[in-house]
PyMOL Python script that loads the backbone (N, CA, C, O; Angstrom):
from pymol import cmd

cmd.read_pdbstr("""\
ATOM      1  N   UNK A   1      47.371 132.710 -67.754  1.00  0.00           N
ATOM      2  CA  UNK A   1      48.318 133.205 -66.799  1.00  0.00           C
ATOM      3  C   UNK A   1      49.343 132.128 -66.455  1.00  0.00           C
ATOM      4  O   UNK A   1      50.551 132.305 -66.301  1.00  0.00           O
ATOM      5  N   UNK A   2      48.627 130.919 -66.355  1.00  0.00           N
ATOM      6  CA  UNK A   2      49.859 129.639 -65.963  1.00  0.00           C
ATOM      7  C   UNK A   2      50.953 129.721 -67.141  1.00  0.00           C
ATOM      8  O   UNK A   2      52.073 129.284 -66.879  1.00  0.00           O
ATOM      9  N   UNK A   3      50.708 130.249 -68.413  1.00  0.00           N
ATOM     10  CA  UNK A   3      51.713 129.793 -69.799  1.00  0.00           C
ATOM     11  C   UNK A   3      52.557 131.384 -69.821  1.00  0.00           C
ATOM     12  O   UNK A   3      53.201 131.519 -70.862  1.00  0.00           O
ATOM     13  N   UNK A   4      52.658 132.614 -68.836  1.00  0.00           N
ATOM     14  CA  UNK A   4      52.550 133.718 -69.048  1.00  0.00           C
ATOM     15  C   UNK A   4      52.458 134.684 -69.671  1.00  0.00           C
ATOM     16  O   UNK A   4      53.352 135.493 -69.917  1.00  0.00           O
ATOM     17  N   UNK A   5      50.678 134.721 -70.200  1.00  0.00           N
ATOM     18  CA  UNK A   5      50.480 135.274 -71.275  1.00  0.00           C
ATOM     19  C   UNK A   5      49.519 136.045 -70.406  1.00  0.00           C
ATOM     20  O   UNK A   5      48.721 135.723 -69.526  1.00  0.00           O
ATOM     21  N   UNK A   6      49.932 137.328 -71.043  1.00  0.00           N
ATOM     22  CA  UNK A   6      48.753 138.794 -69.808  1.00  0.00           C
ATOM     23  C   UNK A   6      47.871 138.453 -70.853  1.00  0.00           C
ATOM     24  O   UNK A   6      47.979 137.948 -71.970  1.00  0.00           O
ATOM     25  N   UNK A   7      46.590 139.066 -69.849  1.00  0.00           N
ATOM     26  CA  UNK A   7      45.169 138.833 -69.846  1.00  0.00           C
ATOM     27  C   UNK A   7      44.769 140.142 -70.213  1.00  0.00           C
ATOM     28  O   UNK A   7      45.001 141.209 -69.645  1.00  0.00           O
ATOM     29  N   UNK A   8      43.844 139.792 -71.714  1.00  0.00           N
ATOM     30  CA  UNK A   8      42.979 140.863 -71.735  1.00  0.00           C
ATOM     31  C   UNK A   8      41.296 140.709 -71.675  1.00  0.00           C
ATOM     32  O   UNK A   8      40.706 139.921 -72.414  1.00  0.00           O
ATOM     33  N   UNK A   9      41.009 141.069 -71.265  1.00  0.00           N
ATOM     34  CA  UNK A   9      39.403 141.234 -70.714  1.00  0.00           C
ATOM     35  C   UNK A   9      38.998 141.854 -71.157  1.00  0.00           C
ATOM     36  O   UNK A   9      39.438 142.492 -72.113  1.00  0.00           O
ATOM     37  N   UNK A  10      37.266 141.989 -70.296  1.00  0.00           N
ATOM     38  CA  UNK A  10      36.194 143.342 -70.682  1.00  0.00           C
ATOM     39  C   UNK A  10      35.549 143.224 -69.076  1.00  0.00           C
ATOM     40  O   UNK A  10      35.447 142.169 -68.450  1.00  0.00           O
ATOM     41  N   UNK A  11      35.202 144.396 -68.655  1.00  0.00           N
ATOM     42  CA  UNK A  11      33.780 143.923 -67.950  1.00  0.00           C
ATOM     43  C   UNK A  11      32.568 143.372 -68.400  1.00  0.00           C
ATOM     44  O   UNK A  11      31.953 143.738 -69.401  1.00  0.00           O
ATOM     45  N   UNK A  12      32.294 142.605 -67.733  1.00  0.00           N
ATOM     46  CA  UNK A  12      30.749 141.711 -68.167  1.00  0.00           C
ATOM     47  C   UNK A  12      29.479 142.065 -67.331  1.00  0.00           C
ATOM     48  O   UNK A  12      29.594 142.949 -66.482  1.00  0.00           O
ATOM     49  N   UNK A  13      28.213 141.410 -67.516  1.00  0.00           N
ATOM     50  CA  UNK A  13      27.513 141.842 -67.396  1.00  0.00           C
ATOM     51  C   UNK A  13      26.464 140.157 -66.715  1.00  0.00           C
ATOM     52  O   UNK A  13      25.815 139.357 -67.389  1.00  0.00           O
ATOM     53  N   UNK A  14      26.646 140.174 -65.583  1.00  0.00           N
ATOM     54  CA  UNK A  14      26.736 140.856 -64.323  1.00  0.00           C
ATOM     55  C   UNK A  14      28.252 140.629 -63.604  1.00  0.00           C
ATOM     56  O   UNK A  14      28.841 141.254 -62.722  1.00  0.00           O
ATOM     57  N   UNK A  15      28.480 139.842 -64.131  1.00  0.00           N
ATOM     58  CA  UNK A  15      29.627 138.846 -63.311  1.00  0.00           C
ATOM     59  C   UNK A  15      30.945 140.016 -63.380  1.00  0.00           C
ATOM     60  O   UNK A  15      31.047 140.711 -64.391  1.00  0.00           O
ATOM     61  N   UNK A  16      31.789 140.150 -62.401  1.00  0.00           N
ATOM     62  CA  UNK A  16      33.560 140.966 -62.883  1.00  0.00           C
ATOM     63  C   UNK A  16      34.386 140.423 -61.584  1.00  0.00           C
ATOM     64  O   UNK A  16      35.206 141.010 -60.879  1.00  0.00           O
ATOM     65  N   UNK A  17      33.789 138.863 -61.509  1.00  0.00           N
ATOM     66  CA  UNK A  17      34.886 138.571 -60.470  1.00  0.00           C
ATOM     67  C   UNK A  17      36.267 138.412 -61.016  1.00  0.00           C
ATOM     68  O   UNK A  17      37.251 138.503 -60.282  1.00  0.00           O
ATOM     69  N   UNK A  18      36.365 138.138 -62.504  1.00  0.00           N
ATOM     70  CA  UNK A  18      37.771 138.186 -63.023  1.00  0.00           C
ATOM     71  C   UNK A  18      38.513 139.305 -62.791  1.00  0.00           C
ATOM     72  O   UNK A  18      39.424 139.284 -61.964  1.00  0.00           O
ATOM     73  N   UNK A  19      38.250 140.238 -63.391  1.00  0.00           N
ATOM     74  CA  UNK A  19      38.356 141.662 -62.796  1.00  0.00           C
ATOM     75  C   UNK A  19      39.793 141.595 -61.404  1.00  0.00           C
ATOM     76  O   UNK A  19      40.941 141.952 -61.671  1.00  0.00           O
ATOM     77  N   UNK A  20      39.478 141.203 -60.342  1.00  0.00           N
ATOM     78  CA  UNK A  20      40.542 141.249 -59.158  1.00  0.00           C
ATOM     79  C   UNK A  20      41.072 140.302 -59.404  1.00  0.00           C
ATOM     80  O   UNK A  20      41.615 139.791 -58.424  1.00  0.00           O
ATOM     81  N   UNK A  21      41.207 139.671 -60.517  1.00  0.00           N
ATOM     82  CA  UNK A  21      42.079 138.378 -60.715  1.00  0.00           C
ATOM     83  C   UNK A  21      43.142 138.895 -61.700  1.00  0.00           C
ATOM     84  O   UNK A  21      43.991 138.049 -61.983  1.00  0.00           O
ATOM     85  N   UNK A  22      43.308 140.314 -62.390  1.00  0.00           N
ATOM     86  CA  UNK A  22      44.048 140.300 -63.426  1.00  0.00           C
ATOM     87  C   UNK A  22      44.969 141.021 -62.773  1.00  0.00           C
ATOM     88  O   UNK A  22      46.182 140.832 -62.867  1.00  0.00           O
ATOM     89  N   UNK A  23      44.183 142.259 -61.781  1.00  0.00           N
ATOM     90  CA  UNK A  23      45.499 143.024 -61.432  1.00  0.00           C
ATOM     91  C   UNK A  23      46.149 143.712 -62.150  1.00  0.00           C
ATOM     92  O   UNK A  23      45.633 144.672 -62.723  1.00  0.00           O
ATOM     93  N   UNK A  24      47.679 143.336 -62.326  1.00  0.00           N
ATOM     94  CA  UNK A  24      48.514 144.240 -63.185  1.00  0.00           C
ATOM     95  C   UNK A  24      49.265 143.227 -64.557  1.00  0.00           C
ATOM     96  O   UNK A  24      50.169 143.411 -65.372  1.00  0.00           O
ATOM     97  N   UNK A  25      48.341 142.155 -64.250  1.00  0.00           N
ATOM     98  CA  UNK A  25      48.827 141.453 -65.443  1.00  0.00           C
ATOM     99  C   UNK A  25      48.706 140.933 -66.827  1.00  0.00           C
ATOM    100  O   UNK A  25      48.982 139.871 -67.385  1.00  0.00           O
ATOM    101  N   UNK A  26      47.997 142.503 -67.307  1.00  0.00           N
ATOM    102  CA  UNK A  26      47.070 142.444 -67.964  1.00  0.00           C
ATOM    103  C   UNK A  26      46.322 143.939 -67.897  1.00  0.00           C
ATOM    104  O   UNK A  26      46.611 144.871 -67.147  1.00  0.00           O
ATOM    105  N   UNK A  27      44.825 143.855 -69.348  1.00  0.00           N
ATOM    106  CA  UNK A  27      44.122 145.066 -68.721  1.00  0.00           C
ATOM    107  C   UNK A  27      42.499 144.503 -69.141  1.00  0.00           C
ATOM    108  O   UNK A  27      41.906 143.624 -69.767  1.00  0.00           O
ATOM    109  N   UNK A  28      42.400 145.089 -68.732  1.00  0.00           N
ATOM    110  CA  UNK A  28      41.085 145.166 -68.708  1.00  0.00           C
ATOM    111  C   UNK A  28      39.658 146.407 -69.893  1.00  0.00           C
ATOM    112  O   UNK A  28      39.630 147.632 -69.775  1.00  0.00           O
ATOM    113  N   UNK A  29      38.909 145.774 -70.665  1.00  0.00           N
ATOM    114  CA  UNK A  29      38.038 147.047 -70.955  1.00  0.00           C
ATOM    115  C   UNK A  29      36.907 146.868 -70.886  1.00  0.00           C
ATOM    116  O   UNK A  29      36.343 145.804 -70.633  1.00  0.00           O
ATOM    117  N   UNK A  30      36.257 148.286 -71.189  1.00  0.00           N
ATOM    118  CA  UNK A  30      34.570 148.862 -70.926  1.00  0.00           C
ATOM    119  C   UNK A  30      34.063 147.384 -71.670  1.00  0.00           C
ATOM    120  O   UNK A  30      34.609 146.817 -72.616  1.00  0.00           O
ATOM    121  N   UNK A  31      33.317 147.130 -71.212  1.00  0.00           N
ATOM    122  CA  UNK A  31      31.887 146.460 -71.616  1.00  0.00           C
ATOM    123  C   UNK A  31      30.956 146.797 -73.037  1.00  0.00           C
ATOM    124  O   UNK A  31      30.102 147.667 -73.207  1.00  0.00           O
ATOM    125  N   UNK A  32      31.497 145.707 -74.014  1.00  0.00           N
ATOM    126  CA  UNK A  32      31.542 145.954 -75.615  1.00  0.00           C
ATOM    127  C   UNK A  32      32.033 146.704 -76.246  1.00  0.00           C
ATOM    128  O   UNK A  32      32.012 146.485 -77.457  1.00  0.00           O
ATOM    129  N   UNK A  33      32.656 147.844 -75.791  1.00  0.00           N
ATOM    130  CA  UNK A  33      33.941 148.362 -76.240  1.00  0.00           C
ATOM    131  C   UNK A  33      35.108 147.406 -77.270  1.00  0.00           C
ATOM    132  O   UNK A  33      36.213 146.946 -76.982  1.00  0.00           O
ATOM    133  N   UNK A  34      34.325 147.359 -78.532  1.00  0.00           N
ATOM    134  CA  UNK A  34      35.373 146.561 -79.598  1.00  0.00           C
ATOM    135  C   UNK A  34      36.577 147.320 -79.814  1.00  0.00           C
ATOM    136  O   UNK A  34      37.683 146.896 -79.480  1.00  0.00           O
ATOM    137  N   UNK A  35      36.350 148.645 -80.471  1.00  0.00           N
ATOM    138  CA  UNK A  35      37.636 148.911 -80.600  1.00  0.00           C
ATOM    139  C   UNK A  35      38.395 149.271 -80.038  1.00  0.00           C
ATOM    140  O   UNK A  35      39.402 149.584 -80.672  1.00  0.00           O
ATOM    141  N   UNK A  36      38.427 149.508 -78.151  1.00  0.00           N
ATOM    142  CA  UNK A  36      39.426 149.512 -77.050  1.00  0.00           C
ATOM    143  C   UNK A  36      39.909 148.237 -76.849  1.00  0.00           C
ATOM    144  O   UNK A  36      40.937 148.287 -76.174  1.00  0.00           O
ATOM    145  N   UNK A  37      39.563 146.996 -77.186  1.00  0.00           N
ATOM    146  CA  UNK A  37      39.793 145.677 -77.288  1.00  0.00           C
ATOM    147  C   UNK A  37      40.900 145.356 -78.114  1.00  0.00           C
ATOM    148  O   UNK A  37      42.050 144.986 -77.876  1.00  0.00           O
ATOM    149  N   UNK A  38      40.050 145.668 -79.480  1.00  0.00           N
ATOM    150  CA  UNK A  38      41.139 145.688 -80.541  1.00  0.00           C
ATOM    151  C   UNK A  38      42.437 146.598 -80.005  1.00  0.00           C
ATOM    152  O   UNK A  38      43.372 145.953 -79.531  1.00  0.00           O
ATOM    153  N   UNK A  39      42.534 147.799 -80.041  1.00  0.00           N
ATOM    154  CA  UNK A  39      43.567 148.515 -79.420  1.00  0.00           C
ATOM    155  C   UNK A  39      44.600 148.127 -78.939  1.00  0.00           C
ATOM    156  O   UNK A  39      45.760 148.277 -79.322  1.00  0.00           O
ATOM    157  N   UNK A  40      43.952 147.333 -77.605  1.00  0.00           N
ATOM    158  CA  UNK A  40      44.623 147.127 -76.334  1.00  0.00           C
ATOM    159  C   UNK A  40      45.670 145.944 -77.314  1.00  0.00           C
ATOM    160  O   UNK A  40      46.868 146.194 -77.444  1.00  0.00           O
ATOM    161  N   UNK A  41      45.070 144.715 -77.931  1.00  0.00           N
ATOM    162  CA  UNK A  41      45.674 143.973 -78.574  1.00  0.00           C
ATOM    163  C   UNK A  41      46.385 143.703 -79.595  1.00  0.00           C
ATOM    164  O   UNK A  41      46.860 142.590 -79.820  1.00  0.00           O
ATOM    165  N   UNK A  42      46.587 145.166 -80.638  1.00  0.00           N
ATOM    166  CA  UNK A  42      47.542 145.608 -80.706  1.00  0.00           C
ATOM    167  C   UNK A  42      48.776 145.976 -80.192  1.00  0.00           C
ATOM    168  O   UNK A  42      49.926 145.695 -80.531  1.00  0.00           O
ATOM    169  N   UNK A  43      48.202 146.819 -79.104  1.00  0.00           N
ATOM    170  CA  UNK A  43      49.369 147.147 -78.198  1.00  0.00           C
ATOM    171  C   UNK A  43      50.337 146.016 -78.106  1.00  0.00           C
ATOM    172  O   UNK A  43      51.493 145.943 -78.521  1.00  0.00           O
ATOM    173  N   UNK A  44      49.648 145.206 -77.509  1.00  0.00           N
ATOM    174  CA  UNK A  44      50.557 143.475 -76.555  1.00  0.00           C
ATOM    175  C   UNK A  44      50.921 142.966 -78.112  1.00  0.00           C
ATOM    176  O   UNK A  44      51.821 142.127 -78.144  1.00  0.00           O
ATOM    177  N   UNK A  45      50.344 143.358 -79.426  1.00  0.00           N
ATOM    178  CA  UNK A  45      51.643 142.591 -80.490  1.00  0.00           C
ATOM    179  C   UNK A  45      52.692 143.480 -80.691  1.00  0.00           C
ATOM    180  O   UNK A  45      53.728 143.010 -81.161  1.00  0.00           O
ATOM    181  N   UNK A  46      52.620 145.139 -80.329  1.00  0.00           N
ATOM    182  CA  UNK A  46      53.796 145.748 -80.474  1.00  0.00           C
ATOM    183  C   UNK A  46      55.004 145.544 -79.680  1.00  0.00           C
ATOM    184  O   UNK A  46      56.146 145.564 -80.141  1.00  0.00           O
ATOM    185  N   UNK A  47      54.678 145.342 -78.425  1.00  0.00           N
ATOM    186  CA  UNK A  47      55.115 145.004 -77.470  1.00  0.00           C
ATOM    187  C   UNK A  47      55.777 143.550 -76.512  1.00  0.00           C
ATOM    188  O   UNK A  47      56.263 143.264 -75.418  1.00  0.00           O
ATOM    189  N   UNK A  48      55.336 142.886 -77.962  1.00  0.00           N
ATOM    190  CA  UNK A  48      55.467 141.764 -77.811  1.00  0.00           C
ATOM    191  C   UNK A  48      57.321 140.895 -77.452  1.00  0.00           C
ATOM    192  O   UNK A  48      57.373 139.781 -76.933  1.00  0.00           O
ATOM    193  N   UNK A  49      58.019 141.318 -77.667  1.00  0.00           N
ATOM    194  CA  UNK A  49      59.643 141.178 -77.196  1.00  0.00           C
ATOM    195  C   UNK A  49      59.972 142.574 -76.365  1.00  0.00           C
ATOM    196  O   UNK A  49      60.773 143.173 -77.084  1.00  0.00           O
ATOM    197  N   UNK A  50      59.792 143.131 -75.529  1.00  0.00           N
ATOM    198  CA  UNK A  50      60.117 144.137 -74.529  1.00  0.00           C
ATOM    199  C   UNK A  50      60.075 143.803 -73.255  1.00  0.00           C
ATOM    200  O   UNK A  50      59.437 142.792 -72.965  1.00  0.00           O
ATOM    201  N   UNK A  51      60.708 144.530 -72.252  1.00  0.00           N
ATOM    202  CA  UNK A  51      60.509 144.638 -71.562  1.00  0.00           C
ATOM    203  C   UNK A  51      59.178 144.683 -70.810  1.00  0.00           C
ATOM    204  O   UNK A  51      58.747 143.647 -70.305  1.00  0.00           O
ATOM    205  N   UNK A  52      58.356 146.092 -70.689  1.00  0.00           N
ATOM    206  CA  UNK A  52      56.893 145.863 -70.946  1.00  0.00           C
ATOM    207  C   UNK A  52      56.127 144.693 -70.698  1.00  0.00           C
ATOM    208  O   UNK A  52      55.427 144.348 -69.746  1.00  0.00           O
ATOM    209  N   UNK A  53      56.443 144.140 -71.835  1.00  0.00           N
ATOM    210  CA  UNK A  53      55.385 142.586 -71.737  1.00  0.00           C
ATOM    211  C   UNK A  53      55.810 141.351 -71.214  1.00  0.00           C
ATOM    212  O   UNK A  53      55.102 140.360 -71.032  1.00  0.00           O
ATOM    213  N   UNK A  54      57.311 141.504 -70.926  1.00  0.00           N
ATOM    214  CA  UNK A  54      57.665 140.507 -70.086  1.00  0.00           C
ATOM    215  C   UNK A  54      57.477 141.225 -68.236  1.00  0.00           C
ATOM    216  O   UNK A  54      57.729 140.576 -67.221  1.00  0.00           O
ATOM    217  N   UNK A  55      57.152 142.178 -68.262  1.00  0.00           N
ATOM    218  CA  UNK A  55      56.524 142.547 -66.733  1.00  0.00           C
ATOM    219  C   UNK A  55      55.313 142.178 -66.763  1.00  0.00           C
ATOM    220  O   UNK A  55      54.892 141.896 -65.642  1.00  0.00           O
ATOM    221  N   UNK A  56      54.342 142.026 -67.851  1.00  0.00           N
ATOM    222  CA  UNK A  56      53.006 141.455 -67.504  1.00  0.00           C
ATOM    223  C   UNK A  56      52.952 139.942 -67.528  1.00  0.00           C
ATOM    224  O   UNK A  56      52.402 139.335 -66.610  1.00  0.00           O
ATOM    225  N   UNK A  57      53.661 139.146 -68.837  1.00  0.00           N
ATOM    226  CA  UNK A  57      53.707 138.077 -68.351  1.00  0.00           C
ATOM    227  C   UNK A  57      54.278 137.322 -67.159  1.00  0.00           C
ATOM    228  O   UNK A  57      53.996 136.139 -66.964  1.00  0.00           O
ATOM    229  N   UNK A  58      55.350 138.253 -66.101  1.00  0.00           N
ATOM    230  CA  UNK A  58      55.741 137.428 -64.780  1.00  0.00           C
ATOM    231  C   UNK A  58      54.608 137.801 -64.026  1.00  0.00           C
ATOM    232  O   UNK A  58      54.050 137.017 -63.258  1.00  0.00           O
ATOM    233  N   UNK A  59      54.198 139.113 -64.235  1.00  0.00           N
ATOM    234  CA  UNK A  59      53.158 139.650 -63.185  1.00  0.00           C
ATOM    235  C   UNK A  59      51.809 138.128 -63.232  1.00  0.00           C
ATOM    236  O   UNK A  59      51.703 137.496 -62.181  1.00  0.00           O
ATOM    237  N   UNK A  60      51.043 137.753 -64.267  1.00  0.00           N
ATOM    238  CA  UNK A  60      50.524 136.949 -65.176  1.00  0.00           C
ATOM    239  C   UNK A  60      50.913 135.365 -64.099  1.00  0.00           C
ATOM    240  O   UNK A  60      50.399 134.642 -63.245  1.00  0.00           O
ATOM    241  N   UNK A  61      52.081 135.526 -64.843  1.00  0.00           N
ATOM    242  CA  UNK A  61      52.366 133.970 -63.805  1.00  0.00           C
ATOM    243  C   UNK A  61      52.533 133.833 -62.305  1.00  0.00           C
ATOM    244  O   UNK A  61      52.376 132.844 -61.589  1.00  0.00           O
ATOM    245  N   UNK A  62      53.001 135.451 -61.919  1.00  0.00           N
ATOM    246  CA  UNK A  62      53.133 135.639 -60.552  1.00  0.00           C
ATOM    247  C   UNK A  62      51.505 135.349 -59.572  1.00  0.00           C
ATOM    248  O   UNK A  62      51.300 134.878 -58.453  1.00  0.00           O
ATOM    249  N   UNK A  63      50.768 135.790 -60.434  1.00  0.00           N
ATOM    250  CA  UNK A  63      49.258 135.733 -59.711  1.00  0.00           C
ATOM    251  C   UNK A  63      48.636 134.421 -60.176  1.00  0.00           C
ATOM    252  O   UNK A  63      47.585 134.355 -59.539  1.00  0.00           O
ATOM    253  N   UNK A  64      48.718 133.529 -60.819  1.00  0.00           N
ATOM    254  CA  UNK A  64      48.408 132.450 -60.909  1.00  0.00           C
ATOM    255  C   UNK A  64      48.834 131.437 -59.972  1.00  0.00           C
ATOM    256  O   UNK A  64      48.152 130.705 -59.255  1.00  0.00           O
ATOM    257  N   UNK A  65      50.457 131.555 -60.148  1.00  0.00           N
ATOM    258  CA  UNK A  65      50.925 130.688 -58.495  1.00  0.00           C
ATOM    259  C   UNK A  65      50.276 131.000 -57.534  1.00  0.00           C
ATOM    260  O   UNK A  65      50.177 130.093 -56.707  1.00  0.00           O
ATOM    261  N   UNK A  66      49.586 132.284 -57.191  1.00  0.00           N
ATOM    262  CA  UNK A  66      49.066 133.116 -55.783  1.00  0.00           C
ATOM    263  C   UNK A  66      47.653 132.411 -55.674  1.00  0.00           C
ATOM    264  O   UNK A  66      47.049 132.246 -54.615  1.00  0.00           O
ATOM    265  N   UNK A  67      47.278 132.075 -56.749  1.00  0.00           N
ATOM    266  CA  UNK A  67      45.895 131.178 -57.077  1.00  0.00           C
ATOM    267  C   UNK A  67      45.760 129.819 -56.338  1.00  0.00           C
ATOM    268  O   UNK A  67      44.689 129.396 -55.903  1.00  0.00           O
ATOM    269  N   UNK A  68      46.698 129.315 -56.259  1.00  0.00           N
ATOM    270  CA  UNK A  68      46.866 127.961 -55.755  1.00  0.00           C
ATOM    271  C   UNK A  68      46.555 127.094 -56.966  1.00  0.00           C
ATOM    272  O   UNK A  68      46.465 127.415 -58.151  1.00  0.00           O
ATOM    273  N   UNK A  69      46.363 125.479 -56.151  1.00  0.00           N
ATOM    274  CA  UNK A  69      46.085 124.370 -57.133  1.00  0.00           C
ATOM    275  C   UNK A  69      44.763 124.921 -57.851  1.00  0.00           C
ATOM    276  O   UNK A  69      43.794 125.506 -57.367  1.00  0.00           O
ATOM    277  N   UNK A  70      45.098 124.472 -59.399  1.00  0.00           N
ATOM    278  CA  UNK A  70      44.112 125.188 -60.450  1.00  0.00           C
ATOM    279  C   UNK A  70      43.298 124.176 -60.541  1.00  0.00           C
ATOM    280  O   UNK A  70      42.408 124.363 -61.371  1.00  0.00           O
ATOM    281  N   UNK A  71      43.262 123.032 -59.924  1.00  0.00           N
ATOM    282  CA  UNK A  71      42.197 122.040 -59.910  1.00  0.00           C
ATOM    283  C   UNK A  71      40.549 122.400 -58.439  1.00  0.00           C
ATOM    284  O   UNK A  71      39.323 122.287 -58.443  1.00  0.00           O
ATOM    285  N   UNK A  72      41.538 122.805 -57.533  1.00  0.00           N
ATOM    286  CA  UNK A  72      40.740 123.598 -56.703  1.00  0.00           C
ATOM    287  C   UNK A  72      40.275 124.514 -57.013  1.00  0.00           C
ATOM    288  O   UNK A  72      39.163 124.788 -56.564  1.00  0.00           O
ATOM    289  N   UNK A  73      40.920 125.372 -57.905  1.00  0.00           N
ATOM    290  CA  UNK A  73      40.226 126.535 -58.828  1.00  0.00           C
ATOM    291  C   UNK A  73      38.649 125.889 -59.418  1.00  0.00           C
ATOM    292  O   UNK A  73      37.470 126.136 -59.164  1.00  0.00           O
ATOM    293  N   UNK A  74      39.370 124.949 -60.324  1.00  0.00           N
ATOM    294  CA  UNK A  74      38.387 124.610 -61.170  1.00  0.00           C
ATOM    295  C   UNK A  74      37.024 123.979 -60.139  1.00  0.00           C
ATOM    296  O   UNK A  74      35.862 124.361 -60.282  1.00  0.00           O
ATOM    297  N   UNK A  75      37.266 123.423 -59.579  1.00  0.00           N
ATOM    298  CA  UNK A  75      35.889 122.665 -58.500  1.00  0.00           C
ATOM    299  C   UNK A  75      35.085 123.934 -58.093  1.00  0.00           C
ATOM    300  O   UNK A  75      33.855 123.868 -58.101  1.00  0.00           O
ATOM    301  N   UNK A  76      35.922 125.462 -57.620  1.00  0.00           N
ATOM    302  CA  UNK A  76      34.959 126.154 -56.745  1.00  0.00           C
ATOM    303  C   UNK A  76      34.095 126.605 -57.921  1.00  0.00           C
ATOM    304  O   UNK A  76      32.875 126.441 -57.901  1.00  0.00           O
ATOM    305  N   UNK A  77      35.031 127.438 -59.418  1.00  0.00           N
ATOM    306  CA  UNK A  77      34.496 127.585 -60.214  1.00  0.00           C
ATOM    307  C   UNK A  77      32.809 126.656 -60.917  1.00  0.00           C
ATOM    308  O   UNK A  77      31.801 127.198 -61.370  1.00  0.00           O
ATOM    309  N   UNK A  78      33.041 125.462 -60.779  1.00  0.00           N
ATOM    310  CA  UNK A  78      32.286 124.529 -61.542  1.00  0.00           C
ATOM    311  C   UNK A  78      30.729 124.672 -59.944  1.00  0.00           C
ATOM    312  O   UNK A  78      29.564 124.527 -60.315  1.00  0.00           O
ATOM    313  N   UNK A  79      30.925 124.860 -58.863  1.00  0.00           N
ATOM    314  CA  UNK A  79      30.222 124.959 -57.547  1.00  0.00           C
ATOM    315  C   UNK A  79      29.691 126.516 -58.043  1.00  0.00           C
ATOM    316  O   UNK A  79      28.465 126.423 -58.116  1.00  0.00           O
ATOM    317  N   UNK A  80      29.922 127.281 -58.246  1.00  0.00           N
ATOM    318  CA  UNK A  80      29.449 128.954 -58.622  1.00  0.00           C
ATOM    319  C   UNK A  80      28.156 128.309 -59.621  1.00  0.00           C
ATOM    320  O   UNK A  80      26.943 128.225 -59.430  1.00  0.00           O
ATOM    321  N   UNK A  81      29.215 127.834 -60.978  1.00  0.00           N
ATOM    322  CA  UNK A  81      27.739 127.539 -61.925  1.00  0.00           C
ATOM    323  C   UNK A  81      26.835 126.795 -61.445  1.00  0.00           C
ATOM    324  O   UNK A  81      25.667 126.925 -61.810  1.00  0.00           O
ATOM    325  N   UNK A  82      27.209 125.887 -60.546  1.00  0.00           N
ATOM    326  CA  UNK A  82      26.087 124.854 -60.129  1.00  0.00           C
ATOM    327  C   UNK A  82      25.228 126.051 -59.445  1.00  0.00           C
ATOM    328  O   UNK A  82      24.356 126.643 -60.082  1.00  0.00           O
ATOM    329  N   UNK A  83      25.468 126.285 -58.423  1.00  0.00           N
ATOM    330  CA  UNK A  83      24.756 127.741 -57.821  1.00  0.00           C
ATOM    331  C   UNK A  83      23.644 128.476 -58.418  1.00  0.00           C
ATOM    332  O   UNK A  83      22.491 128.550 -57.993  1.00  0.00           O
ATOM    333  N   UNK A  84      24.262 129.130 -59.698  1.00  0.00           N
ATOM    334  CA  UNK A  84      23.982 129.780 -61.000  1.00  0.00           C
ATOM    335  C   UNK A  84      22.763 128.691 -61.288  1.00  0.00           C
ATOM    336  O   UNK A  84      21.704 129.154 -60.864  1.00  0.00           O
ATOM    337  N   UNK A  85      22.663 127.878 -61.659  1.00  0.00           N
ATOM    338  CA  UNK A  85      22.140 126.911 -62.411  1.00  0.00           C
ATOM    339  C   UNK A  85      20.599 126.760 -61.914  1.00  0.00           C
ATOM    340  O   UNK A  85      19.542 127.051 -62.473  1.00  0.00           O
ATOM    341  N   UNK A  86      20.947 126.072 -60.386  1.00  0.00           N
ATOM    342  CA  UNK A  86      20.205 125.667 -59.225  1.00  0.00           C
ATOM    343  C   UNK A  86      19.238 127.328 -58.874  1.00  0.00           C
ATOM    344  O   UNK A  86      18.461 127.401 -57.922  1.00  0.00           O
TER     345      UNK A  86
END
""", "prot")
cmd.dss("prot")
cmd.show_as("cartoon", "prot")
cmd.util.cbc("prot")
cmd.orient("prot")
């Protein structure tokens, strides 16, 4: 999202805190769903000089700034696994 490149995902299993992190900048699919994956990533190479995909990549960078410092990111992140771990 910092380089503005939309995000494609899946739901996981247990975790989908990414999930409220993508929003509209980007999409999201079912849980091992390969070829909605594949699909979707097609799509974003058709789409790749349009309009379209330059609304997901500002959207993309727009929610990353909203993130704050990505170093603070990274600490709470790295505190979850410790969590996880422990």
């Amino acid at each position: 999202m910092a380089h503005k490149v939309p995000v494609l995902s899946s739901y996981g299993m247990p975790f989908n805190g990414h999930i409220e992190q993508i929003q509209n900048a980007g999409f999201v699919t079912s849980f091992g769903n390969i070829d909605e994956y594949a699909s979707l990533m097609k799509h974003f190479m058709e789409i790749k000089n349009t309009k379209k995909m330059n609304y997901f990549k500002e959207n993309a960078y727009r929610l990353w700034k909203k993130m704050g410092d990505p170093y603070d990111r990274a600490r709470e992140q790295l505190d979850v696994y410790n969590q996880i771990l422990n």
